[in-house]
MMTF fields as JSON, N, C-alpha, C and O atoms, coordinates in Angstrom:
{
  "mmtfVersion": "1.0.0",
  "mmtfProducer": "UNKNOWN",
  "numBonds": 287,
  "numAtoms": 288,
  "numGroups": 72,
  "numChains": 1,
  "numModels": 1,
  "chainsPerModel": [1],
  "groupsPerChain": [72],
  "chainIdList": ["A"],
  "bondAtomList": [4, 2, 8, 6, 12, 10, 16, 14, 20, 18, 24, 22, 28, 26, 32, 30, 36, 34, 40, 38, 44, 42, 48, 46, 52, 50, 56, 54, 60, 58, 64, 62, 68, 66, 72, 70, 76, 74, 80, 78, 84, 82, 88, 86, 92, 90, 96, 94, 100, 98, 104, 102, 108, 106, 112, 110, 116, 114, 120, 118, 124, 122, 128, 126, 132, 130, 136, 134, 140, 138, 144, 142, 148, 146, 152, 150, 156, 154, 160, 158, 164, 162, 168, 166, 172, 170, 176, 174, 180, 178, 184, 182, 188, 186, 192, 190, 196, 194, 200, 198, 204, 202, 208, 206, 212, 210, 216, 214, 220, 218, 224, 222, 228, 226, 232, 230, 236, 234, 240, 238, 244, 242, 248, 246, 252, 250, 256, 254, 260, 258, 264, 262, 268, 266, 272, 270, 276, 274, 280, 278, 284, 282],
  "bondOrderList": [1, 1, 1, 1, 1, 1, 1, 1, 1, 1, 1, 1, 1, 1, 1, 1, 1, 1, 1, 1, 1, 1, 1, 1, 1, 1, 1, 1, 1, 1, 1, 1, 1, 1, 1, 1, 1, 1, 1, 1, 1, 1, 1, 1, 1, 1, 1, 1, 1, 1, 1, 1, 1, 1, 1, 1, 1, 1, 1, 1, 1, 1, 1, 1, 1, 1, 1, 1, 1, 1, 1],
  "groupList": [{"groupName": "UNK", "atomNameList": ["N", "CA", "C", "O"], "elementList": ["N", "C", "C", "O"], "formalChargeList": [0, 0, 0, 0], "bondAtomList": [1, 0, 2, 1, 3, 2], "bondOrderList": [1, 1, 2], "singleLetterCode": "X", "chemCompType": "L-PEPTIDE LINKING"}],
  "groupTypeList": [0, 0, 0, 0, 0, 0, 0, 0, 0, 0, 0, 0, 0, 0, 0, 0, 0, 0, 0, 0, 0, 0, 0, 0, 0, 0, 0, 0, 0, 0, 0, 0, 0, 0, 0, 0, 0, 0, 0, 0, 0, 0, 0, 0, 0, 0, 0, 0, 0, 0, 0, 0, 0, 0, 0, 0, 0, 0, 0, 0, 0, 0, 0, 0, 0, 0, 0, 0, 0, 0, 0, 0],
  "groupIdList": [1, 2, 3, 4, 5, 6, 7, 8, 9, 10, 11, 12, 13, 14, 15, 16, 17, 18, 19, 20, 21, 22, 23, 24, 25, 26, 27, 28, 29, 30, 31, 32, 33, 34, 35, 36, 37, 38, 39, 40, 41, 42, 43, 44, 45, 46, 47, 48, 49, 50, 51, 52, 53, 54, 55, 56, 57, 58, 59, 60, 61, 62, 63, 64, 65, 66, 67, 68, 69, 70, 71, 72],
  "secStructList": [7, 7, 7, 7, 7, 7, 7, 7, 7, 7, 7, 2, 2, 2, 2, 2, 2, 2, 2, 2, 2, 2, 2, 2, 2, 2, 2, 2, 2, 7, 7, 7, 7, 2, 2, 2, 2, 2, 2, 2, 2, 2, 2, 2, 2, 2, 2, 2, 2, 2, 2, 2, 2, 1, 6, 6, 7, 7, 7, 7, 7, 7, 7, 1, 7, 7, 7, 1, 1, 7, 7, 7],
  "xCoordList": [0.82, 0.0, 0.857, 1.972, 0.297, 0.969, 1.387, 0.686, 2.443, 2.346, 1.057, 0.28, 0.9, 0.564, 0.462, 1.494, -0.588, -0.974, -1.22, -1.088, -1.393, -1.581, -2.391, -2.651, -2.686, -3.642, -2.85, -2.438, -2.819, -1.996, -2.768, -2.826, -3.369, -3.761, -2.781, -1.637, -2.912, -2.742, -3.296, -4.486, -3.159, -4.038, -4.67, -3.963, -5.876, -6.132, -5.746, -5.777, -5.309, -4.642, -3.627, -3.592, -2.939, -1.64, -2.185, -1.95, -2.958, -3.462, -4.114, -4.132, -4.689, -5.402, -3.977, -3.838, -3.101, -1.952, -1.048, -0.13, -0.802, -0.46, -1.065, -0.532, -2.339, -3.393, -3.409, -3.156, -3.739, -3.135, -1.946, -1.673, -0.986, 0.751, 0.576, 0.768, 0.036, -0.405, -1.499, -1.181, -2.578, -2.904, -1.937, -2.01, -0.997, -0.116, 0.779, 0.88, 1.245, 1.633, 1.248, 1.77, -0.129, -0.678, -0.985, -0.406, -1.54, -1.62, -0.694, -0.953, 0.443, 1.501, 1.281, 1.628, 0.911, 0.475, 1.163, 1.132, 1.779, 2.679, 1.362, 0.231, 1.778, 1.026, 1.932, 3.108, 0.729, 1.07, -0.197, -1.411, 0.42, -0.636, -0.524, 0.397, -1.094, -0.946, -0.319, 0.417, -0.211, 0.703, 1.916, 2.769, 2.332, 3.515, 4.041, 5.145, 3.235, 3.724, 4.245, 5.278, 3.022, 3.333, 4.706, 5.526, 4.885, 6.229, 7.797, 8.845, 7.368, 8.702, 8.807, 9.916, 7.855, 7.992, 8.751, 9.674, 7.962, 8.457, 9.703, 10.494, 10.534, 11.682, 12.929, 14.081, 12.134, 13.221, 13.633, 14.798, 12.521, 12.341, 13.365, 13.937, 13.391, 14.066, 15.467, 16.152, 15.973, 17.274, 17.893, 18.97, 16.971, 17.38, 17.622, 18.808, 16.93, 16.809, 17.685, 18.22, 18.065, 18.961, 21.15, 22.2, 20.878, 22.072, 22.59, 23.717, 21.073, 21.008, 21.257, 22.12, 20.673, 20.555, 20.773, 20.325, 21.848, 21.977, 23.412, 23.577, 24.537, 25.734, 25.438, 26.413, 24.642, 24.196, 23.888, 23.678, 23.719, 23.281, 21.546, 20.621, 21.34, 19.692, 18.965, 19.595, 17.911, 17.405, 16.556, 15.803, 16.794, 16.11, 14.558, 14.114, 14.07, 12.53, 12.504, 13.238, 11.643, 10.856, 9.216, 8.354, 9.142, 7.877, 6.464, 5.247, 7.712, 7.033, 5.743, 6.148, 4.482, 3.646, 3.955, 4.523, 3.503, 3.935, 3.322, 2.53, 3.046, 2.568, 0.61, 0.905, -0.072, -1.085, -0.852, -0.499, -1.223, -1.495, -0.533, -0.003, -0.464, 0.259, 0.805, 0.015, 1.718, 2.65, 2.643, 3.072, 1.991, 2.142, 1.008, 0.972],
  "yCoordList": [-1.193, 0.0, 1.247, 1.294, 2.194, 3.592, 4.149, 3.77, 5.008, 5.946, 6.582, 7.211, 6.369, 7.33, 8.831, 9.425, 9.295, 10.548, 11.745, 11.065, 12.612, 13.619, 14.785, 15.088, 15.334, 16.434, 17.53, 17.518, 18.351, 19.88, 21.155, 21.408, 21.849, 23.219, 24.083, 23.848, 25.131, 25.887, 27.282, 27.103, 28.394, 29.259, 29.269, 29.24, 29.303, 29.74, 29.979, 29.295, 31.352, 32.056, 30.816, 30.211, 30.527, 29.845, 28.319, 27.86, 28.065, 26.906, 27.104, 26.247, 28.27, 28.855, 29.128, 28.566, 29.811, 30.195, 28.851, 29.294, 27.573, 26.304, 25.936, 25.742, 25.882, 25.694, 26.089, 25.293, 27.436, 27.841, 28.103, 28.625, 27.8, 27.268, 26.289, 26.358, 24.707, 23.737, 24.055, 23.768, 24.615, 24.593, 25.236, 24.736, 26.516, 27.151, 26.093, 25.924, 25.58, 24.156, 22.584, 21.986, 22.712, 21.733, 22.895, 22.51, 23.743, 24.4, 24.248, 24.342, 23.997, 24.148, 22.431, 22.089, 21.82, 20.498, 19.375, 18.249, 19.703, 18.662, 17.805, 18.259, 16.792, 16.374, 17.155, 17.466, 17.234, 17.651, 17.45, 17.439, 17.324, 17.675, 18.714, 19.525, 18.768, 19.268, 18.841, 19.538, 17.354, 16.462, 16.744, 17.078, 16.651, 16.64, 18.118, 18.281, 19.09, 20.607, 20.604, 21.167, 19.6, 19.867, 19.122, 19.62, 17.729, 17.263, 18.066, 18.015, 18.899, 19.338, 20.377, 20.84, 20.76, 22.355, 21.765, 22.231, 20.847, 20.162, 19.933, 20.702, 18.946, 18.65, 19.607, 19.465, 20.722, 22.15, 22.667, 22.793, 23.009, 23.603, 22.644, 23.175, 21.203, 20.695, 20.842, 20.877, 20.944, 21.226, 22.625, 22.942, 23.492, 25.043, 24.681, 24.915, 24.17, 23.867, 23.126, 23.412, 22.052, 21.114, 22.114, 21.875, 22.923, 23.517, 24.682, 24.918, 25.335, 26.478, 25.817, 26.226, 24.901, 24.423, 23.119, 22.623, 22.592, 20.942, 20.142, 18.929, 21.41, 21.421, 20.772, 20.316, 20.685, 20.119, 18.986, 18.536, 18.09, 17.004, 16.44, 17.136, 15.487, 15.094, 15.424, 15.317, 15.739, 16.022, 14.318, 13.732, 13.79, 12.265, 12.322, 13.47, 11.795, 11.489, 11.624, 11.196, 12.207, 12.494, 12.291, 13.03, 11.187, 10.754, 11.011, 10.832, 11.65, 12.496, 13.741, 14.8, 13.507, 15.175, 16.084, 15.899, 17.125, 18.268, 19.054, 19.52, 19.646, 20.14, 20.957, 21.36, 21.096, 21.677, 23.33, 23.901, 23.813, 25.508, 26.593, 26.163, 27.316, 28.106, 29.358, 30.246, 29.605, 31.191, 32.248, 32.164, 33.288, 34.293, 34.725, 35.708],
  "zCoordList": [0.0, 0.0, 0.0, 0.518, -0.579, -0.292, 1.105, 2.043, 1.392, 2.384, 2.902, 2.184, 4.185, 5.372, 4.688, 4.377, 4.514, 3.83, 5.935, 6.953, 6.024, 6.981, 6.285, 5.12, 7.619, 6.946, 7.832, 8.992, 6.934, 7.607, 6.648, 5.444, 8.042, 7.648, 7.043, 7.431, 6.099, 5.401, 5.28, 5.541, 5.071, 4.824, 3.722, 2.715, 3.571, 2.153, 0.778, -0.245, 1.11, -0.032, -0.227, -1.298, 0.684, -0.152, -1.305, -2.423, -0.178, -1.318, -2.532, -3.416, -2.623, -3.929, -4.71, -5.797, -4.303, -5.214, -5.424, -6.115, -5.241, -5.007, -6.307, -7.4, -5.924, -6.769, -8.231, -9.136, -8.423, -9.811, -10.084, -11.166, -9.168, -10.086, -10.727, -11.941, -9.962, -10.702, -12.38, -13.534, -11.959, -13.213, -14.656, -15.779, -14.265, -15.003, -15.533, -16.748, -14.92, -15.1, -16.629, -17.57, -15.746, -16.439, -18.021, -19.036, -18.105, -19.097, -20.183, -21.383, -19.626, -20.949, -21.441, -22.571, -20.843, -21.298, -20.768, -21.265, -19.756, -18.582, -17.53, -17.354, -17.077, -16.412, -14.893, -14.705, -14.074, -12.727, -11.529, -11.731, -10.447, -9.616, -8.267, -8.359, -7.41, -5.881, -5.336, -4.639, -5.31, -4.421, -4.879, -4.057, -6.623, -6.757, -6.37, -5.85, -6.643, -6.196, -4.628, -4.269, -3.427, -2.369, -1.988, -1.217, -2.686, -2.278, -2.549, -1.905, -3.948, -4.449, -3.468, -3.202, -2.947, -2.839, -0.808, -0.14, -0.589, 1.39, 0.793, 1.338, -0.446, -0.487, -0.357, 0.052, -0.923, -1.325, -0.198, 0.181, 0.416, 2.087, 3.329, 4.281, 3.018, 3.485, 3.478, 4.5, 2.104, 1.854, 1.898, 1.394, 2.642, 2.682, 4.221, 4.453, 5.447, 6.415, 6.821, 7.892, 6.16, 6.439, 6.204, 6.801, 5.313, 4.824, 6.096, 6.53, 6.498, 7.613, 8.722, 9.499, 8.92, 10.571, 11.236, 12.271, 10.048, 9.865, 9.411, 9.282, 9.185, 8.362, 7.068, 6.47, 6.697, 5.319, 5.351, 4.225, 6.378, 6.643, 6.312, 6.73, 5.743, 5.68, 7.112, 8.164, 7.084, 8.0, 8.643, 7.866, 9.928, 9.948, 10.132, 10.098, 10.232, 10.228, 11.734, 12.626, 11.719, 13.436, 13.332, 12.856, 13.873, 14.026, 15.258, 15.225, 16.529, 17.545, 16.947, 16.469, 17.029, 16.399, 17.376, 18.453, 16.867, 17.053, 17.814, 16.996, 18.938, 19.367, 18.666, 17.541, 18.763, 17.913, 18.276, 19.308, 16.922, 17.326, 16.313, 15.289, 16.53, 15.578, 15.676, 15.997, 15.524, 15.93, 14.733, 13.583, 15.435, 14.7, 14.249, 13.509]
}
């Protein structure tokens, strides 16, 4: 079977703009989806994170959740 999917809030706006990147996307006649936008876009973020705050090291899987709630 596939991976363990999660649900994580977002604001709005961002998912609407997510949203029509993907379609801009698919427009030119590529296949694409949300998922693949949301993985590339967690992978990237990872490797900016991992370079800043990690000596460039992979970042390991942490399976502990996270506290609920949100800053800012």
């Amino acid at each position: 079977m596939g991976e363990k999917q999660t649900a994580t809030n977002i604001d709005s706006d961002l998912h609407a703009r997510a949203r029509a990147a993907v379609r801009l996307v698919k427009a030119s006649g590529q296949r694409y989806t949300l998922a693949q936008f949301l993985r590339e876009a967690i992978t990237a973020q990872l490797r900016v994170i991992a370079d800043d705050y990690n000596q460039g090291r992979p970042i390991a899987p942490d399976i502990d959740p996270l506290p609920p709630g949100r800053v800012g």
